[in-house]
N, C-alpha and C positions, 0 to 999 in steps of 0.2 A: 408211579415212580417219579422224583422229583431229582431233575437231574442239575447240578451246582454249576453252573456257568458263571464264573466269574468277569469273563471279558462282556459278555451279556448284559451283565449286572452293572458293569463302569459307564460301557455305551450309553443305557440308557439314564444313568444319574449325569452324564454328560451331556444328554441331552435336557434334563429338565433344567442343570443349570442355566446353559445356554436358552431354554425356553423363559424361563425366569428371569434373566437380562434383559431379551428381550423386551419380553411385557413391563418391563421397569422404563427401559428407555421408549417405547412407544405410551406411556403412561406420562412420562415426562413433556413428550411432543405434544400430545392430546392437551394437556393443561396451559404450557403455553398457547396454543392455537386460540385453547378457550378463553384465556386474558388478553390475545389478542382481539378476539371477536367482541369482547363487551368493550372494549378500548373505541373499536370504530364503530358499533352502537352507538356509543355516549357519543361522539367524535358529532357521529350523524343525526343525532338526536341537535347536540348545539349546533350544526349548521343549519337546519331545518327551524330552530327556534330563530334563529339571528334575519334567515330569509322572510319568514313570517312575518317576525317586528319591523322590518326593513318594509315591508309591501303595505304593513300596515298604516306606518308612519309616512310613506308615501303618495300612499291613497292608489298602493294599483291592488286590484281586487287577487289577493293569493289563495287565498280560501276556494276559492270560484272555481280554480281551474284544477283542484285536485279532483283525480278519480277514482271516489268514495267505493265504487265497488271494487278496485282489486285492492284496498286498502283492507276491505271487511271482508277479504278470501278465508281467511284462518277465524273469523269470530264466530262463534255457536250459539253465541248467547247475546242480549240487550247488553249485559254488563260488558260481556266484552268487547260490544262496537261503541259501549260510550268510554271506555277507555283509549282505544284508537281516538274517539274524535276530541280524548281530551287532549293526548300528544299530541295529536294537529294543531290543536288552539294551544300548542304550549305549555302547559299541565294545566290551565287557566282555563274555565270558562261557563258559561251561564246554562240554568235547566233549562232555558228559551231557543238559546244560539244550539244545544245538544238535539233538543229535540227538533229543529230545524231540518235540519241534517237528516237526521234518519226517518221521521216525515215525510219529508219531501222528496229522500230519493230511495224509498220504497222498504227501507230496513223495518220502520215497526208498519206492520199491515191492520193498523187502525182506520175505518170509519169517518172519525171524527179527531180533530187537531187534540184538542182538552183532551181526550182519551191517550195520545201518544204524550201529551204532556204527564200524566199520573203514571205511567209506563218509564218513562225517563227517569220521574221524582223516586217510587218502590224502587229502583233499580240503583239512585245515587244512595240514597238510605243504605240499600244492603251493601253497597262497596263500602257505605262509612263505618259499618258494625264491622267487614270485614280488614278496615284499615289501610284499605288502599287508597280511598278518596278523603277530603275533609272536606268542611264547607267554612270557607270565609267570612270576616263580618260585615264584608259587603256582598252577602249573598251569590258569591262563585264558588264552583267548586275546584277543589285544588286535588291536582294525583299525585300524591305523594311521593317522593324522590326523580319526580320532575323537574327538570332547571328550569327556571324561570323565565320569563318571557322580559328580552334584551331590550333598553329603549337606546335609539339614537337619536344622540342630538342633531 
């Protein structure tokens, strides 16, 4: 037996509107939040690039004092710590200066140097098929929608 409640029946289409407002206006906040978060990204990506060019052009060693391992907390993969170390170098930098880096402080568990070097090179290849990377005509590689590395005079 199906019994006709109409006040029943209001409540809850009153409630899904009011549910439906809701989720519109917290749909709203979420998307701002998230223009604001790629805003101080970008924001901290150019001040990280300007400090670099600054240290570089200085001669105080910037590179040196970064702490590569909690920088490579989130990477799972070669490609994605040489992504990391190419925003540290700015989107800029050399299969020598990449394979440095993870070499030396323990990311690829190579043997022998040459072997983390051909590890580095298979790895910027498949970023370039995938279009994140390119390689320059003076032999760097670029990550694409990277800003550029700032010179001061």
């Amino acid at each position: 037996m199906v019994i006709n409640n109409q006040s029943f029946e209001e409540q809850l289409l009153k409630l899904i509107s009011e549910t439906k407002s809701e989720l519109a206006t917290k749909g709203e906040q979420k998307a701002t939040i998230d223009r604001e978060v790629e805003l101080l990204k970008n924001e901290l990506q150019g001040y990280s690039v300007t400090l670099a060019s600054y240290q570089k052009r200085s001669g105080i060693p910037g590179h040196n004092g970064i702490d590569w391992s909690k920088l490579m907390i989130g990477a799972k993969t070669h490609k994605d710590q040489i992504i990391i170390v190419l925003k540290q170098f700015g989107g800029i930098a050399r299969p020598s200066q990449i394979r440095d880096i993870l070499y030396t402080k323990g990311f690829i568990k190579s043997k022998k140097r040459e072997n983390a070097y051909q590890i580095v090179q298979i790895n910027l290849a498949q970023l370039i098929d995938k279009k994140l990377v390119e390689k320059t005509d003076t032999g760097d590689y670029k990550l694409i929608g990277a800003q550029p590395v700032l010179c001061i005079s």
